[in-house]
C-alpha positions in Angstrom: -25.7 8.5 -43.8 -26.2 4.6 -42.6 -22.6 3.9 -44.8 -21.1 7.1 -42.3 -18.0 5.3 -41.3 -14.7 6.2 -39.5 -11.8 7.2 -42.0 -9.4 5.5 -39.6 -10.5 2.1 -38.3 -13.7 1.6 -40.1 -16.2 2.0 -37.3 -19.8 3.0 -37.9 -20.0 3.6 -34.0 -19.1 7.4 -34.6 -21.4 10.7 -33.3 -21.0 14.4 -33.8 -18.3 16.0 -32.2 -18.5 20.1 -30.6 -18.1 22.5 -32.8 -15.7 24.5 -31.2 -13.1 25.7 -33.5 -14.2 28.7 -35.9 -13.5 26.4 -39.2 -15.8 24.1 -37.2 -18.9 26.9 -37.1 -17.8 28.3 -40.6 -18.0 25.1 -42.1 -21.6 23.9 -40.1 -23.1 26.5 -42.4 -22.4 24.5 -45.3 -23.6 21.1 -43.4 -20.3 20.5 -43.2 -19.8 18.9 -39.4 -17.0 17.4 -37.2 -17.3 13.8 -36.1 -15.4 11.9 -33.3 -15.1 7.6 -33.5 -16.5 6.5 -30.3 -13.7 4.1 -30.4 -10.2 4.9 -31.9 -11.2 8.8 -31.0 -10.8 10.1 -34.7 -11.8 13.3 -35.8 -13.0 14.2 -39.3 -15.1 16.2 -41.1 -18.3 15.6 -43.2 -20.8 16.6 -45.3 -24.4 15.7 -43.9 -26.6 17.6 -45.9 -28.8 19.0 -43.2 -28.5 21.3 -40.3 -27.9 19.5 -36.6 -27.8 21.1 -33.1 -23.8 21.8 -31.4 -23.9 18.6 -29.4 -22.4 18.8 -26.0 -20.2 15.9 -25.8 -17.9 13.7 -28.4 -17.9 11.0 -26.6 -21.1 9.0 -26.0 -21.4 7.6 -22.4 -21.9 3.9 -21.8 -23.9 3.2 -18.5 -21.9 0.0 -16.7 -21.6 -0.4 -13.2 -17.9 -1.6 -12.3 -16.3 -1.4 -8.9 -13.1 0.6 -8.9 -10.4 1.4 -6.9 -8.4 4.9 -6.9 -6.0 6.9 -5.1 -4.3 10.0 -5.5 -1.8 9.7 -8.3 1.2 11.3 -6.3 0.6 10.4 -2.7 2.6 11.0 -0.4 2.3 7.8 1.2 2.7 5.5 -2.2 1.4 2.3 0.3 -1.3 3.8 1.4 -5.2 2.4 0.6 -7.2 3.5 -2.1 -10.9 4.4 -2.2 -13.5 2.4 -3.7 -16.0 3.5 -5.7 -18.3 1.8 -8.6 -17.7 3.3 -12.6 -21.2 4.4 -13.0 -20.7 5.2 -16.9 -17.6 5.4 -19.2 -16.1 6.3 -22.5 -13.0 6.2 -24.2 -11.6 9.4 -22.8 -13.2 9.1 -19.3 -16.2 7.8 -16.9 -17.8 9.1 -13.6 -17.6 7.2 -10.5 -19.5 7.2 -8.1 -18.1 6.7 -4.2 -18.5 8.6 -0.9 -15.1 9.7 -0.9 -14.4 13.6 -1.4 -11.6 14.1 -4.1 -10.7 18.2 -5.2 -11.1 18.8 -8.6 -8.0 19.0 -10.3 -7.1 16.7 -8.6 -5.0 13.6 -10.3 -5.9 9.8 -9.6 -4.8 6.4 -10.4 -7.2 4.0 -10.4 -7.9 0.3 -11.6 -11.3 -1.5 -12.3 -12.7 -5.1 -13.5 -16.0 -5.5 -15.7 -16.3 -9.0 -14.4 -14.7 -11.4 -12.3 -13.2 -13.3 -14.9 -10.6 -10.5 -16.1 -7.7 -8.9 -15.0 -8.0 -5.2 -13.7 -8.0 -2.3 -16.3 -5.2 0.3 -14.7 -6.0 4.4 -15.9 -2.3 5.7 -15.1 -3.6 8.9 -14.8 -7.1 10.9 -14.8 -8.0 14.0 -13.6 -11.0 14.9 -11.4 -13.1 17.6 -14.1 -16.4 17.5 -11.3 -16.7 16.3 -7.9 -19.9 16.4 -6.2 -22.0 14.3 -3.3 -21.6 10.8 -4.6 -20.0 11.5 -8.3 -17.1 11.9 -9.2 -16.4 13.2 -13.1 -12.8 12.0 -14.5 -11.1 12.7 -17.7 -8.2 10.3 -18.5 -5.0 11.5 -19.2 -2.2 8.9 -19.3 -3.0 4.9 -19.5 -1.2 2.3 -21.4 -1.9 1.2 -25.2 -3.4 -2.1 -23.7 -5.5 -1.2 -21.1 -7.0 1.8 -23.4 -7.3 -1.5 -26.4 -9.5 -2.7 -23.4 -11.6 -0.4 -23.0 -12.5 0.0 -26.9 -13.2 -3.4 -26.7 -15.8 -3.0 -23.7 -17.5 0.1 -25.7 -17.6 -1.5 -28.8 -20.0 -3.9 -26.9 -22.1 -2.0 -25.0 -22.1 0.9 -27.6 -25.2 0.7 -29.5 -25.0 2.2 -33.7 -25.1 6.0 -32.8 -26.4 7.2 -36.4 -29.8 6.9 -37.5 -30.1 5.0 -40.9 -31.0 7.4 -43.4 -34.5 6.7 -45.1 
């Protein structure tokens, strides 16, 4: 399993993925399990050879601690300020934030953030409020552009630790 690598782009940084399809249950009886790359979000299928628990994410979360700025994608006011807020932890597909301002779920935000002061801002076109609560706010992304979403592989690559134990 320590050789386990994406089919795609190469990547040993890959995890489980949720078994939610019935092939996907069918085929866990035979050790047979979906994965997800953690960074060019592939999914395949492989043997393992031993029984695992339905994990409940694909995507691993990387803790960081970025300040961000969003605002409601179609706003009425296109001028008006944003919020601010501070990307508590993110992945490829989304991150929470985590800001005193109140957003709906459903909702749909824009929102830009820089991991340090020497870079230019990372723009998410699009994401979509999946969990709001005091203080956290849960997004999904939806729409943002080939580079920015290049950027943000990059910043998981880094921070990402190996995700599958070596096999003794």
């Amino acid at each position: 399993m320590s050789d386990l690598r994406c089919p795609a782009c190469g990547a040993s940084k890959i995890r489980l993925a949720h078994r939610k399809s019935l092939s996907d249950v069918l085929l866990s009886g035979l050790t047979i399990y979906p994965f997800r790359c953690q960074l060019c979000a592939d999914h395949f299928r492989t043997f393992l050879g031993h029984r695992t628990p339905n994990p409940r994410r694909s995507f691993e979360r990387v803790e960081v601690s970025f300040p961000v700025w969003f605002r409601l994608r179609r706003s009425k006011y296109p001028d008006e300020m944003g919020q601010e807020g501070v990307i508590e932890n993110l992945s490829i597909r989304g991150c929470r934030i985590r800001s005193t301002a109140s957003v709906a779920i459903g909702s749909r935000l824009r929102l830009e953030f820089q991991h340090s002061n020497d870079s230019f801002p990372i723009t998410i076109e699009e994401a979509v409020v999946r969990s709001s609560a005091t203080g956290a706010i849960g997004l999904r992304f939806t729409r943002l552009g080939r580079n920015d979403e290049r950027r943000i592989r990059q910043l998981i690559d880094v921070w990402l630790p190996e995700l599958l134990p070596s096999s003794r």
